[in-house]
C-alpha distance (Angstrom), angle and dihedral (degrees) to the residues before:
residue distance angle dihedral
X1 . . .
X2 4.12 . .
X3 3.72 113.6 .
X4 3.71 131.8 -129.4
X5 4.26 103.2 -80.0
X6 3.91 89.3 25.1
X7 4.23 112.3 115.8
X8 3.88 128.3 -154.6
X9 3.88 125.1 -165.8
X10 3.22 142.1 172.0
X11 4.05 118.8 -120.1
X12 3.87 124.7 -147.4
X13 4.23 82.1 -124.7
X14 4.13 84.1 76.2
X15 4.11 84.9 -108.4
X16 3.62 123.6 125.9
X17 3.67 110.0 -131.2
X18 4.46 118.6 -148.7
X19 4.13 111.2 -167.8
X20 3.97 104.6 -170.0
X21 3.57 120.2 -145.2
X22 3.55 106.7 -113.6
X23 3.92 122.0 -68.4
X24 3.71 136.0 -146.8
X25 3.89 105.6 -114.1
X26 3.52 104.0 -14.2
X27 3.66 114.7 -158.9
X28 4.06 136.6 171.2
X29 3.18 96.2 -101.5
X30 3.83 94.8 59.2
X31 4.18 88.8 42.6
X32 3.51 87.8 60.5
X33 3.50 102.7 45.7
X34 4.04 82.5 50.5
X35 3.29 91.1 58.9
X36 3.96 92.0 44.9
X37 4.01 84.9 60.4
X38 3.77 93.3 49.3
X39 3.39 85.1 47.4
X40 3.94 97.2 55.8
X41 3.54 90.4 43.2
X42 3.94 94.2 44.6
X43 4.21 87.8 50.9
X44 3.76 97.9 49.2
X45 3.74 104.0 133.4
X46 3.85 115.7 -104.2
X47 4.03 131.8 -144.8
X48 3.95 106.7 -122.5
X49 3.57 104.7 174.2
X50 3.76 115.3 -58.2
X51 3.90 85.7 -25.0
X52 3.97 128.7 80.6
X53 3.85 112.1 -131.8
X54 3.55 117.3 -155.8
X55 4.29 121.9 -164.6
X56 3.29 133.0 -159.0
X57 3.81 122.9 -143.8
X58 3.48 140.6 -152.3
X59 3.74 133.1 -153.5
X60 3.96 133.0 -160.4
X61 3.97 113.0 170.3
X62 3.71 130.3 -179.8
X63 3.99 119.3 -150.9
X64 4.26 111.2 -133.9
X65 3.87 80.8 -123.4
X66 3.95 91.3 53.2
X67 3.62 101.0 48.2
X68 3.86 130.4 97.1
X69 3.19 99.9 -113.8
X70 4.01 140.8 9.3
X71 3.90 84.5 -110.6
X72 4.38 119.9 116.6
X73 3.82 84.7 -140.8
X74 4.12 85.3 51.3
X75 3.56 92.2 45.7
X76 3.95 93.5 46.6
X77 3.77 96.2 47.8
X78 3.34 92.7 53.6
X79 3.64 96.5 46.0
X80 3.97 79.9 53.6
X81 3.90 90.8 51.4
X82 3.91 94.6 50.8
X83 4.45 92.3 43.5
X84 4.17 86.9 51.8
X85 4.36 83.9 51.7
X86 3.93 83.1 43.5
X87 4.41 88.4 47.2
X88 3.86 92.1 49.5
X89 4.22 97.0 42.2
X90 4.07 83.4 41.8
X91 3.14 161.9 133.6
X92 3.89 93.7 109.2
X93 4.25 99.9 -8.8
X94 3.17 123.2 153.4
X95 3.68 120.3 -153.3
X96 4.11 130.2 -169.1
X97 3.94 118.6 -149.9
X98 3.81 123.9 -98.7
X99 3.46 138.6 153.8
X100 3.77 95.7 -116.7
X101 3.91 78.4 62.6
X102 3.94 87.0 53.7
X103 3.87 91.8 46.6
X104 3.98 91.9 50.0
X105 3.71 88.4 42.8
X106 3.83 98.2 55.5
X107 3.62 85.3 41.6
X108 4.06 91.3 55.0
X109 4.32 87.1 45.6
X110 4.05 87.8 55.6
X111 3.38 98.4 53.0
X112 3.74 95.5 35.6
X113 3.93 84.6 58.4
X114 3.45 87.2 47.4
X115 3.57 97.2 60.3
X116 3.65 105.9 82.8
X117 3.61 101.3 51.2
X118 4.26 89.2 47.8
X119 3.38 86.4 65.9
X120 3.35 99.7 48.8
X121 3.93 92.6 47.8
X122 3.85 89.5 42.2
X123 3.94 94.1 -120.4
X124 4.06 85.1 141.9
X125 3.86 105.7 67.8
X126 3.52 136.4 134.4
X127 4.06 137.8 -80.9
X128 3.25 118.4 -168.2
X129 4.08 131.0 -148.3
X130 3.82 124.3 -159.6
X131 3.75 121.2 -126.5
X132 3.64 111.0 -156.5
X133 3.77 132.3 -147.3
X134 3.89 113.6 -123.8
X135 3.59 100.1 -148.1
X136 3.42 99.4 46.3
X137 3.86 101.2 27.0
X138 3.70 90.9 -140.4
X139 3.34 132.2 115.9
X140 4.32 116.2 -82.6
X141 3.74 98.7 172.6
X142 3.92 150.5 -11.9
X143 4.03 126.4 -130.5
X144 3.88 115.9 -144.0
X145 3.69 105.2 -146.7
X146 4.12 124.6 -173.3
X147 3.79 117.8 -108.5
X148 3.90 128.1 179.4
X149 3.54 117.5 -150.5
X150 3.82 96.6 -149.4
X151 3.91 117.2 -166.3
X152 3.56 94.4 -145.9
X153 4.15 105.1 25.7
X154 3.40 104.2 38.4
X155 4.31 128.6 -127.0
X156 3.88 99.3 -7.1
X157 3.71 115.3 -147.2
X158 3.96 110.7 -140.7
X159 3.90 96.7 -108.5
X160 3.91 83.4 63.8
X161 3.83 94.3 53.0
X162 3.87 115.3 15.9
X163 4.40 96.7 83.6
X164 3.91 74.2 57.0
X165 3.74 99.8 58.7
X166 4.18 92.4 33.2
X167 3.82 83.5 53.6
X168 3.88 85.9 50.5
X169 3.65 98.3 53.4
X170 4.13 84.4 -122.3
X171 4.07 94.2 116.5
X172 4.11 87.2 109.1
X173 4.53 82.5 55.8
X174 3.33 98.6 55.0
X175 3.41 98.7 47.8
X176 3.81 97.7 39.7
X177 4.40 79.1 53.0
X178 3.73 91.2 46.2
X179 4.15 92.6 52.1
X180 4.10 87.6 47.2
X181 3.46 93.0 52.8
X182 3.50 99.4 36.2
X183 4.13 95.6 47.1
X184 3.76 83.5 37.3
X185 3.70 89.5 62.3
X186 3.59 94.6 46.2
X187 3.56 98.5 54.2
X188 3.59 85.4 47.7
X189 3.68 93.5 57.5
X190 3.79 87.8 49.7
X191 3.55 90.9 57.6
X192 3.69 89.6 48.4
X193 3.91 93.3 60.1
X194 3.79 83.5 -110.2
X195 3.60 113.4 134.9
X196 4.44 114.9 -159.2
X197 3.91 103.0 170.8
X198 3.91 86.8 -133.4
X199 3.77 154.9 -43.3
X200 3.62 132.2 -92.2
X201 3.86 118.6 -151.4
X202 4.03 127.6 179.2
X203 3.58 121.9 -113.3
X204 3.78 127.1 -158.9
X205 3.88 133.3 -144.1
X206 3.20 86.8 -110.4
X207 3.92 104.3 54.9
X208 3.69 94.8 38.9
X209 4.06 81.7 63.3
X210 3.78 92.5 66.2
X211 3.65 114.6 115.1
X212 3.95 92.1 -155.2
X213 4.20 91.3 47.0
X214 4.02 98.1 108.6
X215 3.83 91.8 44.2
X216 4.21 89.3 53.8
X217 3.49 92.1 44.6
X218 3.69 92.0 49.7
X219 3.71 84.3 48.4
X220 3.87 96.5 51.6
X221 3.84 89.2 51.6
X222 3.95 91.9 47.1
X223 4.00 83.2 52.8
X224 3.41 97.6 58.5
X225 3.88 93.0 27.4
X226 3.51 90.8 -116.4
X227 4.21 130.3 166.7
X228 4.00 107.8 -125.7
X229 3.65 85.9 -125.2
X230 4.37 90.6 71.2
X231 3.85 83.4 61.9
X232 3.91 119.1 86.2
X233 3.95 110.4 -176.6
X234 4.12 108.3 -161.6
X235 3.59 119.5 -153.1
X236 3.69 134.3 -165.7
X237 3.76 123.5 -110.4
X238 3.18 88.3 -132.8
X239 4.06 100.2 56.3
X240 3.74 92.9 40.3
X241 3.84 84.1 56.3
X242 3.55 98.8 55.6
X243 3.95 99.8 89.8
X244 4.12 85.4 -175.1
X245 3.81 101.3 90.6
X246 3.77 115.7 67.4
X247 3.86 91.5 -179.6
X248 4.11 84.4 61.9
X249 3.79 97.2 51.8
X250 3.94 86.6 39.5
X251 3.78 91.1 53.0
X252 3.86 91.9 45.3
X253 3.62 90.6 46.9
X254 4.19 97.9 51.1
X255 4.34 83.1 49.0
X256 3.50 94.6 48.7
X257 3.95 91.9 46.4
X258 3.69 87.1 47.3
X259 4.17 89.0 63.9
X260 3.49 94.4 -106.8
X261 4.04 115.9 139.4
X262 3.87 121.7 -111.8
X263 3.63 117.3 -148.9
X264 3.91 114.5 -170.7
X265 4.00 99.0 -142.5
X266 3.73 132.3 -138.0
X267 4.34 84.3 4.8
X268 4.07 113.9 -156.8
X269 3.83 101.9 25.7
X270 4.12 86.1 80.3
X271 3.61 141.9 50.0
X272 3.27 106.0 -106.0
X273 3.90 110.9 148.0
X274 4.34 131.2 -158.2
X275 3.49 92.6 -97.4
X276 3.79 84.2 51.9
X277 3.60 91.2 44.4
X278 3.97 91.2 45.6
X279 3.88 96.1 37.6
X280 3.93 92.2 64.0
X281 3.65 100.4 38.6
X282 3.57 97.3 -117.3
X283 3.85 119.9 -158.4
X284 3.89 114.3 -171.3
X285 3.92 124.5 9.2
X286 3.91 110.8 -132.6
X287 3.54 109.2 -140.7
X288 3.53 104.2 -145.1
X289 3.85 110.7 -124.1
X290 4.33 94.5 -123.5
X291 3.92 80.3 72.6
X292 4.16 93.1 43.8
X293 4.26 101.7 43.1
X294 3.61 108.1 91.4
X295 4.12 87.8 14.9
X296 3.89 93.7 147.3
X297 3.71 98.3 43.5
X298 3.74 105.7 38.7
X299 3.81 109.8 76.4
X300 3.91 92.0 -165.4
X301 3.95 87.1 46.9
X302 4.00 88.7 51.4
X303 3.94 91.6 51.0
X304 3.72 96.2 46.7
X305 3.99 95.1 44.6
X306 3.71 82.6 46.8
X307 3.48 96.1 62.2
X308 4.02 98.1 36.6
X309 4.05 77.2 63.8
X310 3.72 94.0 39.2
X311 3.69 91.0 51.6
X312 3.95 100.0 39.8
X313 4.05 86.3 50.6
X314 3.74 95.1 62.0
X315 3.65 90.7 44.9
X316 4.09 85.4 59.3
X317 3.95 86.3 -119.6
X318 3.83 130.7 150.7
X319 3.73 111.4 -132.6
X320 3.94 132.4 -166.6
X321 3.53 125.1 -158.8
X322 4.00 115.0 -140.7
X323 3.92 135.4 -146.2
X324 4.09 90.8 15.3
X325 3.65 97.2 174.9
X326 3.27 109.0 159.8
X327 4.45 133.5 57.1
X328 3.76 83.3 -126.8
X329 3.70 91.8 55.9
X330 3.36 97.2 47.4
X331 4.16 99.8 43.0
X332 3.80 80.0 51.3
X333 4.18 94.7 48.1
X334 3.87 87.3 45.8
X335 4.02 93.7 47.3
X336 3.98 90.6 54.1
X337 3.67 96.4 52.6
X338 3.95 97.4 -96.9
X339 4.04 100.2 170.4
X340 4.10 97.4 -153.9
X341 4.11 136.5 4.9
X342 3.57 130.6 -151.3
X343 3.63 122.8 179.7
X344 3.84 141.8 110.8
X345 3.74 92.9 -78.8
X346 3.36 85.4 69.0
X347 3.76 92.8 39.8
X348 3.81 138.9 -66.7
X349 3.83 129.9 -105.1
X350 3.65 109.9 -70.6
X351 3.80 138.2 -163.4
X352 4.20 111.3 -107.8
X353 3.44 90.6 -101.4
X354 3.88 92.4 52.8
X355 3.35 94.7 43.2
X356 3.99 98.7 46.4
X357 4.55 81.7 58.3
X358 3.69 83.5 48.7
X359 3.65 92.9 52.1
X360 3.33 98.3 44.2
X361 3.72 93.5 52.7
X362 3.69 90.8 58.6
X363 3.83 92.9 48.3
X364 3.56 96.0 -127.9
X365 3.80 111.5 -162.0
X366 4.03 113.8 -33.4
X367 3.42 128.4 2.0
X368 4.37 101.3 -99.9
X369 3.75 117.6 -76.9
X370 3.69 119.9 -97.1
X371 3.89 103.5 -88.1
X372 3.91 94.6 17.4
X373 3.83 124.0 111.6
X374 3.95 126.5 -158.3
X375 3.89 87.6 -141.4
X376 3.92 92.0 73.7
X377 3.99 97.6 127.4
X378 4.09 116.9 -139.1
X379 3.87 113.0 -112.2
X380 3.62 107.4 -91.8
X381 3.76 105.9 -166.4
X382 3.51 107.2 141.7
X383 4.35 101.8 -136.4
């Protein structure tokens, strides 16, 4: 589809690079029905074998009047810039140049510089947020979530920092630091006299694809001596619904059979169907909380909550609501049969410390064991 005068190249990045030959009155519009084109052309379906392979492309594209400076290696750079935006927002995005890209870019290159040297100082650790049982009003569980103690920005939540460490090949770190902490802290709350049922850690796409996952979680628990049943392993909606990865369902399958609990993640903004549901032995629903805020005032919101719980009930599923924040939310949560709550009404993610006085307070479980403190911090080596 290139015209006469119009140059493609292939860059070191892996990208393929177009350069049109100048154009009368180039606008937008017409860039990004270019990059539609290249697209088409870019997605045609190709014969691998006996199989049909079909690709997905993204675009970025940087105007001459939109880039830094008049320079080709300007222009191209920033074409580069806006196509790694397109990657990350993809499949198939396309993506024009601008120098709030540029900003957000350098700011993604810090931290992913950063990265190596907060793990080594332990600046990404753990904070932990209670989920609470609505019968019983006790504790039934703990979530570890990722924190990054930046020097310069402050506590980091992980949407600000995990494209960083996927970018950086360090996905397998971060989780191997989040179990530490997080069966650290539970051992430590043994120890205490402090009994939390279990604790709930995040797993990726990516980690749920590695062969040798069951073994190293079988490891971690051995480490800490451990029952699988103390270990919760949260999955997204969205990965459990993506039926194209045996290795996934395999994984899920071999932690499930090893008594660990399955908690389906973020539950009704997916597509995750019953023989999803049923196929990876899935414990507790997580309502996700765009389906809980405004729960009490929202009649459409009541009706569709209603029927998340409705539905999970007959299945002979727990199900926990997240981000309750308000009484109303939670009176209406515990009025439709919602079996646990976590949210900042209840209280926000804390660091171990913070959490242990928070446990305490609510006299979780027996008073501590002659000898045994509730200060006892979780090892925090980072490998």
């Amino acid at each position: 589809m290139l015209r006469s005068g119009d140059l493609m190249a292939d860059l070191q990045s892996g990208s393929l690079a177009v350069v049109l030959t100048p154009v009368h009155r180039l606008r937008l519009e017409t860039m990004v029905q270019l990059a539609v084109r290249l697209q088409t052309v870019a997605q045609e379906p190709i014969a691998f074998g006996s199989e049909e392979v079909r690709l997905t492309c993204s675009v970025g594209f940087c105007h001459a009047d939109r880039s830094p400076t008049a320079q080709g290696d300007s222009m191209i750079d920033a074409a580069q810039i806006a196509a790694d935006e397109a990657l990350r927002n993809g499949p198939g995005a396309i993506r024009a140049f601008s120098n709030d890209m540029a900003r957000r870019k350098a700011n993604f290159d810090g931290l992913r510089n950063g990265l190596e040297e907060a793990f080594r100082m332990g600046a990404i650790e753990a904070h932990f947020q209670p989920q609470i049982c609505v019968e019983t009003g006790l504790i039934s569980g703990v979530e570890a979530l990722a924190r990054w103690q930046h020097p310069v920005r402050g506590s980091l939540l992980p949407g600000d920092f995990l494209a960083a460490i996927e970018s950086s090949g360090l996905g397998a770190r971060l989780n191997q630091t989040m179990m530490t902490h997080a069966l650290g802290a539970l051992k430590s709350w043994d120890h205490a006299g402090y009994r939390i049922p279990s604790v709930s850690v995040n797993f990726s796409a990516a980690e749920l694809r590695d062969p040798l996952l069951p073994e190293r979680l079988k490891w971690d628990l051995d480490r800490f001596d451990l029952t699988p049943d103390r270990l919760t392993i949260e999955i997204l909606e969205t990965v459990a619904a993506d039926t194209r990865s045996d290795i996934i369902a395999s994984n899920i399958a071999a932690i499930a059979a090893m008594g660990c609990g399955i908690d389906l993640d973020d539950f009704g903004t997916g597509n995750a169907s019953l023989i999803t549901i049923r196929r990876f032995a899935v414990r507790r629903l997580k309502i996700d909380r765009s389906f809980v805020r405004a729960l009490d005032q929202d009649v459409s919101q009541h009706r569709m909550v209603a029927g998340l719980l409705s539905l999970s009930s007959q299945l002979g599923l727990q199900t926990v609501a997240e981000g309750v924040e308000t009484a109303g939310e939670r009176a209406a949560l515990a009025r439709l049969g919602c079996n646990h709550l976590q949210g900042f009404l209840l209280c926000r993610p804390m660091p171990f410390d913070e959490a242990s006085d928070w446990i305490a307070q609510q006299g979780a479980g027996a008073a501590p064991a002659s000898g045994a403190t509730a200060s006892a911090a979780p090892d925090k080596r980072a490998g």
